[in-house]
SEROGU-549896 format. One record per residue: residue number from 1; x negated, y negated, z of N, C-alpha, C in turn; residue in three letters. Coordinates in steps of 0.02 Angstrom, whole numbers. Each point is the difference from the previous one (the first is absolute). Layout:
{atom NUM {X Y Z} {X Y Z} {X Y Z} "Ala"};
...
***
This chain:
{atom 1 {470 -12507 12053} {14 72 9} {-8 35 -68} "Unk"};
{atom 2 {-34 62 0} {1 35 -70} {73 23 5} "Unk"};
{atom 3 {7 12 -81} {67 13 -11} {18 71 6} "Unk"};
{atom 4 {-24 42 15} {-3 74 34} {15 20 42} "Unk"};
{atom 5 {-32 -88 57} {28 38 70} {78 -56 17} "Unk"};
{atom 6 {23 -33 -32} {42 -53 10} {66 56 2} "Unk"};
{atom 7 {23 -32 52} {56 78 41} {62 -1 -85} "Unk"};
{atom 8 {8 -59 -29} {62 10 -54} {-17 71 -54} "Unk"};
{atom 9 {-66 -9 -2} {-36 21 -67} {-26 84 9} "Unk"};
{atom 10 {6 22 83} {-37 41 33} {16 77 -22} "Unk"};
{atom 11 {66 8 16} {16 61 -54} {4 21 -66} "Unk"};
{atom 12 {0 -64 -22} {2 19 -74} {-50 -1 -29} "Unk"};
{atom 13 {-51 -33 37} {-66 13 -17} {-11 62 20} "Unk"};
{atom 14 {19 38 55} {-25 66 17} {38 62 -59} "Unk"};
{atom 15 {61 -20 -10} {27 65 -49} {-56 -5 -66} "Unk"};
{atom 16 {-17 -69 -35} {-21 5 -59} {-69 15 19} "Unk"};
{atom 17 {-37 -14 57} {-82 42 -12} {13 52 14} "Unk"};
{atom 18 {22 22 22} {23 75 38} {-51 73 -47} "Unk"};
{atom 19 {-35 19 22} {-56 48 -25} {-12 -24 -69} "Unk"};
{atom 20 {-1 -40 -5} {-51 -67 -53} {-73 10 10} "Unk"};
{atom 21 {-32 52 -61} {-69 -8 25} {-55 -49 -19} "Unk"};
{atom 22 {46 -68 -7} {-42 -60 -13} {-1 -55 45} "Unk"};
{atom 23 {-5 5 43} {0 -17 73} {-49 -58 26} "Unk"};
{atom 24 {-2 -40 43} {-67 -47 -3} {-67 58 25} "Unk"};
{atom 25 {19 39 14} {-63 58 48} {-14 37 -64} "Unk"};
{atom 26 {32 23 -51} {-3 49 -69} {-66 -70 -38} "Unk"};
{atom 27 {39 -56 3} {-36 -50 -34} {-88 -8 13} "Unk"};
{atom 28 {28 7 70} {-89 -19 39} {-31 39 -12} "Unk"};
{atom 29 {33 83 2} {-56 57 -15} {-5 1 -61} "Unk"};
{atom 30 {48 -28 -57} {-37 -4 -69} {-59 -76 -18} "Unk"};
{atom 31 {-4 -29 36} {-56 -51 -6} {42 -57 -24} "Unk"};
{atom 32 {65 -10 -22} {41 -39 -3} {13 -68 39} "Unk"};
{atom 33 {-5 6 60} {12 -24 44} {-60 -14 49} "Unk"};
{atom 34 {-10 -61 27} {-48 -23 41} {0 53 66} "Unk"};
{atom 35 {-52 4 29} {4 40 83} {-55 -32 32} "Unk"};
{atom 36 {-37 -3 65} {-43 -21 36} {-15 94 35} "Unk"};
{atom 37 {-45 47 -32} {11 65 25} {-47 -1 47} "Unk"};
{atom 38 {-3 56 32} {-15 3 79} {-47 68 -35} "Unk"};
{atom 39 {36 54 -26} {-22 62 3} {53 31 -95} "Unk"};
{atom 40 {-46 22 -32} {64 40 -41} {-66 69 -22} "Unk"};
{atom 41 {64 58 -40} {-44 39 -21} {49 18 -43} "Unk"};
{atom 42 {-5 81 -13} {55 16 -53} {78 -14 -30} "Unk"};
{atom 43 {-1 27 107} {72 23 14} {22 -60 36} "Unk"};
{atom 44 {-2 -48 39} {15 -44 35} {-45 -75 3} "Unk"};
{atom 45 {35 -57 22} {-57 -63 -6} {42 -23 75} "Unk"};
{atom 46 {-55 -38 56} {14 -28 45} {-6 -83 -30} "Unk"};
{atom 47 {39 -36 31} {-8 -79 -32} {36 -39 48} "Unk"};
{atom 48 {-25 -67 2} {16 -47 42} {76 -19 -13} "Unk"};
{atom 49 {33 17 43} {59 -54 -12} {15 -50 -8} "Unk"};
{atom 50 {32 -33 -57} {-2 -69 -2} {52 -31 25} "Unk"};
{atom 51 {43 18 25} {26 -33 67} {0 36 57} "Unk"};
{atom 52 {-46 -7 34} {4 43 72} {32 -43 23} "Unk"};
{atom 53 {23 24 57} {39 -25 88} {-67 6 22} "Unk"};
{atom 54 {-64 29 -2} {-45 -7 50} {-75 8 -46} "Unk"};
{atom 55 {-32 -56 21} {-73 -3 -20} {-44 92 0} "Unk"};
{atom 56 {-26 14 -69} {-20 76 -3} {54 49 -26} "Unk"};
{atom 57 {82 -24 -25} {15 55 -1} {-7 29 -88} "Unk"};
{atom 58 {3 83 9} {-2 5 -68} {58 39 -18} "Unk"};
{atom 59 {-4 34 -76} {48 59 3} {-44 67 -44} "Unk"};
{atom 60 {27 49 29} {-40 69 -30} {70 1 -39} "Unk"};
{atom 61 {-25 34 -66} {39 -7 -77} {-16 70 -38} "Unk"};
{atom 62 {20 30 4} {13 73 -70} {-16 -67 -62} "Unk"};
{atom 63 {-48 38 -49} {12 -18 -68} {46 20 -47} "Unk"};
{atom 64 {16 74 19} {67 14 -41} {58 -60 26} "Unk"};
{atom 65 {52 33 -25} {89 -9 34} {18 23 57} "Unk"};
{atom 66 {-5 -14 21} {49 47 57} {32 -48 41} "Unk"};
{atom 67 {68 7 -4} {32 -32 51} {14 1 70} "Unk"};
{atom 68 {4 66 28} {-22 43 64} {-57 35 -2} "Unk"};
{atom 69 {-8 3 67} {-74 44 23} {14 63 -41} "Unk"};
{atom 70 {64 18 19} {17 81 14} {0 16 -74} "Unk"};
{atom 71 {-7 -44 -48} {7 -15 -79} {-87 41 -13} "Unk"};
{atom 72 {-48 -17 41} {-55 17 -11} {-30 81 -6} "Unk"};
{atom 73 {-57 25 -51} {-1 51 19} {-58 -4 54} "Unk"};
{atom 74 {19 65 49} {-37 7 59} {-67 10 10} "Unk"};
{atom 75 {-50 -12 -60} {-52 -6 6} {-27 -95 -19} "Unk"};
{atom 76 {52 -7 -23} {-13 -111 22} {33 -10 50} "Unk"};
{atom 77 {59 15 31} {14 -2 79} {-68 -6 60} "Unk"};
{atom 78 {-35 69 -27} {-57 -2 48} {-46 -56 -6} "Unk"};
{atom 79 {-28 -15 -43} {-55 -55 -43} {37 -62 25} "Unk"};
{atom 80 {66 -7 -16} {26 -59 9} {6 -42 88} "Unk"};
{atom 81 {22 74 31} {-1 -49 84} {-87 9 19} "Unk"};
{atom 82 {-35 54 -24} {-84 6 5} {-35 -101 27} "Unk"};
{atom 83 {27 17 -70} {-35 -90 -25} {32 -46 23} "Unk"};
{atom 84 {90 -7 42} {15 -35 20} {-1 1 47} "Unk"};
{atom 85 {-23 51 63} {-35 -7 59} {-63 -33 8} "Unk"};
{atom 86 {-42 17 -54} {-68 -18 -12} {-1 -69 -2} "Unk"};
{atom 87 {46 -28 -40} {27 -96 -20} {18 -12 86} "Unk"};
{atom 88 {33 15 42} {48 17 56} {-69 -23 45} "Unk"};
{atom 89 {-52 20 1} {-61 38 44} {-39 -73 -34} "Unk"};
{atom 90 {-6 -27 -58} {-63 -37 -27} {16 -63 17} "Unk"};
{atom 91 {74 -20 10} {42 -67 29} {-2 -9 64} "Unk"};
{atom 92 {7 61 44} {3 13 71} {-95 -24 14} "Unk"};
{atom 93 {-43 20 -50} {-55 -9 33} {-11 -73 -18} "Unk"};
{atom 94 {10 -24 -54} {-37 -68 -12} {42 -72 -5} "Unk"};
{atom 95 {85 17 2} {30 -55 57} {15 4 53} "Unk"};
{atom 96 {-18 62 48} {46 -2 60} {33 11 29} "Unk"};
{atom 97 {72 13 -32} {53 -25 -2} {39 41 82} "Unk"};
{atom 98 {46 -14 49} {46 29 16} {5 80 -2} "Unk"};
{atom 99 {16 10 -81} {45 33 -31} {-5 -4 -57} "Unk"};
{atom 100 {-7 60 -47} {4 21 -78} {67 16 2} "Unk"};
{atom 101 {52 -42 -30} {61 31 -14} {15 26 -73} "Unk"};
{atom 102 {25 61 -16} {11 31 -58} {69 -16 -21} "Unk"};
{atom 103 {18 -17 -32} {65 0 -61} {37 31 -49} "Unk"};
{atom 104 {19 39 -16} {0 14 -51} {57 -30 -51} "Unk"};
{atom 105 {-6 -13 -35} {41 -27 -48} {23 37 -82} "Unk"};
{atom 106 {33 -42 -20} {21 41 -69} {89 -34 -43} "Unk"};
{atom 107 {19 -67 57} {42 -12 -44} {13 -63 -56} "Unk"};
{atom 108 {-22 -59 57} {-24 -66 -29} {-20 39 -74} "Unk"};
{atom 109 {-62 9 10} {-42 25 -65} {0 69 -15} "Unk"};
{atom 110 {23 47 -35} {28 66 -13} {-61 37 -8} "Unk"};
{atom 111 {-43 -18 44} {-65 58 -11} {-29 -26 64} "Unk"};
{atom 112 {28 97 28} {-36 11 77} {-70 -34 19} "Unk"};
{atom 113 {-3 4 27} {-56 -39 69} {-14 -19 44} "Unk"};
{atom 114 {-54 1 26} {-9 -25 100} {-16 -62 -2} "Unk"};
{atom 115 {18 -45 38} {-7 -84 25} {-51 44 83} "Unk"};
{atom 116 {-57 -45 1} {-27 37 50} {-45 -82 0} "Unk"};
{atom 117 {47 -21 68} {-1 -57 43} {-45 0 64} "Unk"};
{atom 118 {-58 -60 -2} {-24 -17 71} {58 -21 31} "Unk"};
{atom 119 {7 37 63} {55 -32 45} {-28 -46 83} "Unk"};
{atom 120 {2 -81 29} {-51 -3 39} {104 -28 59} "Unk"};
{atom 121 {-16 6 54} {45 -26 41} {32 -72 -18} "Unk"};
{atom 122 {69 -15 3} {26 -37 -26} {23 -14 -68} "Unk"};
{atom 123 {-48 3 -37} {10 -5 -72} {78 34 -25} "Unk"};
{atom 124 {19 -28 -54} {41 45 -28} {11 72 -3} "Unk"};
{atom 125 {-41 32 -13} {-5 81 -2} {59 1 73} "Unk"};
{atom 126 {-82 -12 28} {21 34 86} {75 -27 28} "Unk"};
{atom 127 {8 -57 -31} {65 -22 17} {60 20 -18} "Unk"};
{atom 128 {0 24 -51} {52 48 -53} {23 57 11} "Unk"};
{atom 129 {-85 31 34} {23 70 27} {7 -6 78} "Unk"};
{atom 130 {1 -62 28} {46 -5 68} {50 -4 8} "Unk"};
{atom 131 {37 -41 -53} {63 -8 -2} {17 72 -23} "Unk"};
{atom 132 {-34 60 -35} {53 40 -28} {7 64 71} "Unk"};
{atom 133 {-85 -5 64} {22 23 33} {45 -39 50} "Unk"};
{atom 134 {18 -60 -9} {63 -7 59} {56 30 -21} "Unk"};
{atom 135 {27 4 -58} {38 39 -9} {18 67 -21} "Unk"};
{atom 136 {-42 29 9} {-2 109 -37} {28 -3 101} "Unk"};
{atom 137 {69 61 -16} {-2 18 51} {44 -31 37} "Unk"};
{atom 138 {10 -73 -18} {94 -16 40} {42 -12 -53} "Unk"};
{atom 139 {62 4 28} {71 10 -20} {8 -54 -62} "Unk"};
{atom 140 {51 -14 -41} {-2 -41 -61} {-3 -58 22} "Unk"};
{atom 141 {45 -15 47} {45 -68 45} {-89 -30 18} "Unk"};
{atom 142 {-31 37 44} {-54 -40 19} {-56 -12 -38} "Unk"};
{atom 143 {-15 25 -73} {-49 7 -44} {32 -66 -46} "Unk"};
{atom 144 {65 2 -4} {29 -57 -41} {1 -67 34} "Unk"};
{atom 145 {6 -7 82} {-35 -66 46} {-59 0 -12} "Unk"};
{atom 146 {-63 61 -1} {-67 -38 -13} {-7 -17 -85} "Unk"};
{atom 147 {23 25 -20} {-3 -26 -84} {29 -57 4} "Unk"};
{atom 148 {34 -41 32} {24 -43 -21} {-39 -65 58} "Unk"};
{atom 149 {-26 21 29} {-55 -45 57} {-64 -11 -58} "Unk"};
{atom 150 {0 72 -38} {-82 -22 -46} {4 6 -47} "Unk"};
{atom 151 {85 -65 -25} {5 1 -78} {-39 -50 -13} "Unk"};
{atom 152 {-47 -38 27} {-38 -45 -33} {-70 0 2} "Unk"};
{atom 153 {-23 75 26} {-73 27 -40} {-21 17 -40} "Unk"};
{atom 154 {43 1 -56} {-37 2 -65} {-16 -73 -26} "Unk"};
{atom 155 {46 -60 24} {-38 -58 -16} {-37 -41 45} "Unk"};
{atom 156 {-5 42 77} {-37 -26 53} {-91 30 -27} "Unk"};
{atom 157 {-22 50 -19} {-56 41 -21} {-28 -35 -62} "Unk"};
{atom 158 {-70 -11 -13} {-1 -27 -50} {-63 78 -9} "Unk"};
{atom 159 {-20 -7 -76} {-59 44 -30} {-30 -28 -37} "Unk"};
{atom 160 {-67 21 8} {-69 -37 -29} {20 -2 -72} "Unk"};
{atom 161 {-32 -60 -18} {-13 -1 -80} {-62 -13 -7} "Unk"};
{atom 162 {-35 59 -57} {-67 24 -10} {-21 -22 -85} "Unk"};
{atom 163 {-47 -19 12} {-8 -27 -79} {-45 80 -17} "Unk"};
{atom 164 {14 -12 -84} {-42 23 -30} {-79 19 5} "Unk"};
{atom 165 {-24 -48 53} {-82 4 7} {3 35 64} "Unk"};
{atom 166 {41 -6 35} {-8 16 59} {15 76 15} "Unk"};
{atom 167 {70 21 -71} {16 73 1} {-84 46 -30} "Unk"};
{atom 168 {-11 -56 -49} {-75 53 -35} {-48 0 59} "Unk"};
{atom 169 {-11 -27 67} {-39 7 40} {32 65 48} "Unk"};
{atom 170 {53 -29 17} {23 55 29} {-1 99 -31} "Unk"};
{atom 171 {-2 -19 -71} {-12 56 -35} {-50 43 7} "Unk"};
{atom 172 {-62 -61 -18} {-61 35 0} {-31 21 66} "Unk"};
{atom 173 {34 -14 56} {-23 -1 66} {27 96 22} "Unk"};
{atom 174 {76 -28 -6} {20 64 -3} {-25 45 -32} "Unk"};
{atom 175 {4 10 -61} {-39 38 -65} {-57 32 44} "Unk"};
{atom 176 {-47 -31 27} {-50 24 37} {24 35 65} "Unk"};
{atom 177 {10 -12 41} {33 52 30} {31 28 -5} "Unk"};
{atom 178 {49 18 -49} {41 57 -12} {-53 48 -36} "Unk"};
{atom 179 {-57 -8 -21} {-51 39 -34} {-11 35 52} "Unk"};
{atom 180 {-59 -31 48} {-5 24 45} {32 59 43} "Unk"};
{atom 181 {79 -30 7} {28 53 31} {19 49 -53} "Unk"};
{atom 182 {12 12 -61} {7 52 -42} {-63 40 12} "Unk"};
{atom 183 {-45 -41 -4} {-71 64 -11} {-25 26 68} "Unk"};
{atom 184 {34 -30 53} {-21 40 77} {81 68 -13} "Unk"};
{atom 185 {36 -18 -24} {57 59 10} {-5 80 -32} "Unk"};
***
């Protein structure tokens, strides 16, 4: 387990990065840091995740800081979901998938961003967000019986592990269709 996400270590890791603009995402957009990119330009870089839950996924990334969207000014807001529909649209065409699920994130790692997941039936994704619709919508008493029927899907689910060669394929594959769909938009 990285020591970031290890539940002892979890807050106190979050107070001390806390609008830290040296971030592993600050790192990547300074060339610091390794990436497998999909798409980058000024203002933003799309890149393979290196641990997906699902084969294809990436994350759309501000190069500045920003910890929230709403942190952004409203002319990279636009650019930013632009290109992450476009990523959304270039995954949908050339794995397949189900389902493009969007994410957004910002705490693990203190610099906003979308996790934008192939989702296919069964898999984790889809399974995660079944369990969260069995419960939106009943009472505590019965949301706390199904939570406790599917306390052992997080170690019943397993997620791909993707090497290095396989993320740079996946890159360059993507990379190409996300072109594509930028220059038809």
């Amino acid at each position: 387990m990285r020591p970031e996400a290890s539940t002892g270590n979890f807050n106190r890791w979050l107070r001390i990065n806390d609008h830290v603009p040296d971030d592993l995402f600050c790192r990547i957009a300074r060339g610091e840091e390794p990436a497998h990119f999909v798409h980058e330009d000024e203002e933003l870089m799309v890149i393979m995740d290196r641990y997906p839950v699902s084969r294809g996924q990436v994350l759309v990334v501000p190069r500045a800081h920003f910890r929230f969207f709403h942190e952004m000014p409203n002319g990279l807001v636009g650019h930013f979901y632009s290109v992450a529909a476009a990523a959304g649209r270039a995954i949908n065409s050339l794995m397949s998938p189900d389902a493009v699920v969007m994410l957004a994130r910002g705490l693990r790692i203190p610099h906003y961003h979308l996790m934008l997941i192939p989702a296919r039936s069964g898999d984790f994704v889809s399974s995660l967000f079944s369990l969260m619709d069995s419960v939106q919508g009943f009472p505590a008493s019965v949301r706390s019986e199904i939570a406790a029927r599917y306390s052992s899907l997080g170690r019943a689910l397993r997620v791909p592990e993707v090497s290095d060669a396989q993320l740079e394929e996946d890159a360059r594959a993507l990379g190409d269709a996300l072109r594509n769909e930028i220059a038809r938009a």
